[in-house]
N, C-alpha and C positions, 0 to 999 in steps of 0.2 A: 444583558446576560453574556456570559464567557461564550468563547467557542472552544472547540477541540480540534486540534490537527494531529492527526494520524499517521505518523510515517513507517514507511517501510524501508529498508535499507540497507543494502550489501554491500557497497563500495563507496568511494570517492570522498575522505574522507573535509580535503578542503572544503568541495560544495556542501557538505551537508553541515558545518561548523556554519557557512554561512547562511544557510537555509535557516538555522536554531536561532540562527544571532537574529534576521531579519525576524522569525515569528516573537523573539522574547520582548514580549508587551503584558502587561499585566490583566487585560481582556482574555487572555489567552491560554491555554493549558496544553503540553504536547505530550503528546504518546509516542516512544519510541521503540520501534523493535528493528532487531540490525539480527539476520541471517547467520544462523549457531554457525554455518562455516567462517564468516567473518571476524573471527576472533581478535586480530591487531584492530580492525575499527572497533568492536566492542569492546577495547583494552582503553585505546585513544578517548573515547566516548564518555568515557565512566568518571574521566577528569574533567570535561568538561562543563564551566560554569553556566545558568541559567541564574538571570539576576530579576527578570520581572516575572514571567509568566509560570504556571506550575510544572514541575517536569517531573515525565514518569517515565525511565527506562524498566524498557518490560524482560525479567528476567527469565522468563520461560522461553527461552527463542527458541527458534527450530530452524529444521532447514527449508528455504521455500524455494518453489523450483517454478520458471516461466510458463505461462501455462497450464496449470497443475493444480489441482483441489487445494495444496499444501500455501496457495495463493490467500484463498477464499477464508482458509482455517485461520492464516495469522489475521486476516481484515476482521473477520469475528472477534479473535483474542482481543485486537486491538479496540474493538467498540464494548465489548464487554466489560474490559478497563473501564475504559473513559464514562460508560454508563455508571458504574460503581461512584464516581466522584462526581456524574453529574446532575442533573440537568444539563447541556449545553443550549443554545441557540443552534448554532450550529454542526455539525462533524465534517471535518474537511481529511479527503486519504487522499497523502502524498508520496511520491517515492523520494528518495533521497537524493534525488539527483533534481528534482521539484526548485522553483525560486519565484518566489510569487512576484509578479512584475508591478503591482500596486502598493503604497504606502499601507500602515495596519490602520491609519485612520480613514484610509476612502474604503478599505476592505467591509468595514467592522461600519461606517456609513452607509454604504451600498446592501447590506447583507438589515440593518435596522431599516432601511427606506423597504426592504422588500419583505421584509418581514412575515415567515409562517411558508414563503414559497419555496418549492423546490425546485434545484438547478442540476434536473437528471434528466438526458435526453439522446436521442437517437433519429435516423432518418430513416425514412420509409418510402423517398420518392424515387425516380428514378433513375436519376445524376448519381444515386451514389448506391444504386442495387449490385452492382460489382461488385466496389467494394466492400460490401457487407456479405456477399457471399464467396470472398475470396477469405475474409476471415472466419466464417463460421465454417468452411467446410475447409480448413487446414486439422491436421490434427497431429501432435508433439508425442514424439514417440518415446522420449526420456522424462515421463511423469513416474512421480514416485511412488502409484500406484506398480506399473510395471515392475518400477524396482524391486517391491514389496513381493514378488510372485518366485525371488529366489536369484534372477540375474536377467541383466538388461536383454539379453537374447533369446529369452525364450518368451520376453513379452512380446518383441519384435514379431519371433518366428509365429506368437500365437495371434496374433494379431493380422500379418499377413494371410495366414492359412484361413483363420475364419473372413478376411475378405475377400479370398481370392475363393476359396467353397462358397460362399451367401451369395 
């Protein structure tokens, strides 16, 4: 069965020509969305040939910002594609800046040997309790929720004030 790879993508537009080139196999189908600010790559893009596998540049793009709901929304858009044309075997989300360091036939071998399993995972011991509470308790002050509240400063300001009152 095919898989699907899911990219996300704002920049660099060398790496991600070779990124498309490495996935174009005919096992394979790719979802593409490229960041509505990124306009010269999604100019660059739209000429670009796919010879084996199926390609879907996704024209609904939006802006997606680090950190940010605006993340989560395009990973949905991008699996709600790819369910419309699938079944997959697999769903693989990458960024554009992604190079998969195995061939497509030990990929698409390794993924049939292991078959039905999933390769989602996290730790919980205590080698790396740092750093997992160095990243859940950071928090991005340019989400475009804020934006959305009228100007980057008053999410700032509102945001300080109810932490610094609570």
């Amino acid at each position: 069965m095919k898989h699907a790879f899911l990219i996300i993508a704002h920049n660099e537009y060398p790496i991600l020509e070779v990124l498309l080139s490495m996935l174009d196999d005919e096992r394979n189908d790719i979802y593409l969305h490229i960041d509505k600010r990124a306009v010269g790559l999604y100019q660059k893009i739209k000429g670009f040939k796919i010879k084996k596998a199926g390609f879907y540049l996704i024209e609904k793009n939006m802006k997606v910002y680090w950190g940010d709901i605006s993340l989560v929304k395009v990973e949905y858009l991008l699996f709600e594609t790819a369910l419309k044309n699938g079944p997959y075997a697999y769903y693989h989300l990458l960024s554009g800046a992604d190079l998969p360091i195995k061939s497509q036939d030990y990929i698409h071998e390794f993924f049939h040997k292991n078959s039905g399993k999933e390769f989602v995972g996290f730790w919980q011991d205590a080698a790396h309790q740092r750093d997992l509470e160095r990243k859940v308790s950071r928090y991005y002050f340019f989400t475009q929720r804020l934006k959305d509240k009228g100007n980057m400063l008053h999410g700032v300001t509102a945001f300080l004030r109810n932490t610094v009152l609570a």
